[in-house]
N, C-alpha and C positions, 0 to 999 in steps of 0.2 A: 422433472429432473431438476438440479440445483448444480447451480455454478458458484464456485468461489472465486472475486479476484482481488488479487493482490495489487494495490498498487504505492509506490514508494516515489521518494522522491530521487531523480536522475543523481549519480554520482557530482561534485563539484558543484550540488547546488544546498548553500547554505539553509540549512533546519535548527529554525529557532526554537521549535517545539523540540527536539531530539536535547539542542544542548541545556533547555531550561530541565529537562529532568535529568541529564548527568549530572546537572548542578544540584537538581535535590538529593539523588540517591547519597552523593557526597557527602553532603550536608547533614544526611541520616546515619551517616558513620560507612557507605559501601565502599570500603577503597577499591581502586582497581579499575572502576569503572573509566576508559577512556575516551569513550566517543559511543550516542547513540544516534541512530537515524530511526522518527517514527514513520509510519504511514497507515495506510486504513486497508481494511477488510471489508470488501460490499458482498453479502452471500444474494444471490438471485433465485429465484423458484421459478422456473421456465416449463413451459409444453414440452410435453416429450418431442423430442427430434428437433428441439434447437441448435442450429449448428455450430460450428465454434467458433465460425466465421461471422455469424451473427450475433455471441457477444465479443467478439474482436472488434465489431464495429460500434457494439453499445460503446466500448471502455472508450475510444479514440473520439468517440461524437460527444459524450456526456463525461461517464465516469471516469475518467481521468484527464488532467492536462498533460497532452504528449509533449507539450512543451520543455515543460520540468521536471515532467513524473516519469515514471516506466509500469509497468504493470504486468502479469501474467494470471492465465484463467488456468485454474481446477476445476474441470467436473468431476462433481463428488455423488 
């Protein structure tokens, strides 16, 4: 099976990656553009009957800091 998760960074916490590319697109002529926020996509390849509980716990131990991030799992 395969999991997707999403993880982003917590609303209120500054992303110096998000506004160096608003700054580019700008830069490249995209007006309009007023705010981005990046974040990452980890896809996982699991044993079948991974639970979802069990990458609830990957994302909160390793793949994410719950601190500043937030994240949510797709099984795809």
């Amino acid at each position: 099976m395969k999991a997707r998760v999403h993880v982003m960074l917590k609303n209120g916490v500054l992303d110096p990656q998000g506004e160096a590319v608003r700054h580019a697109l700008g830069t490249l002529g995209f007006d309009g553009v007023n705010g981005v926020r990046q974040g990452k996509v980890i896809e996982l390849d699991l044993a079948d009957g991974t639970s979802e509980a069990t990458i609830n716990e990957m994302c909160e131990k390793l793949l994410a800091n719950t601190v500043i991030e937030s994240f949510s799992v797709e099984v795809v």
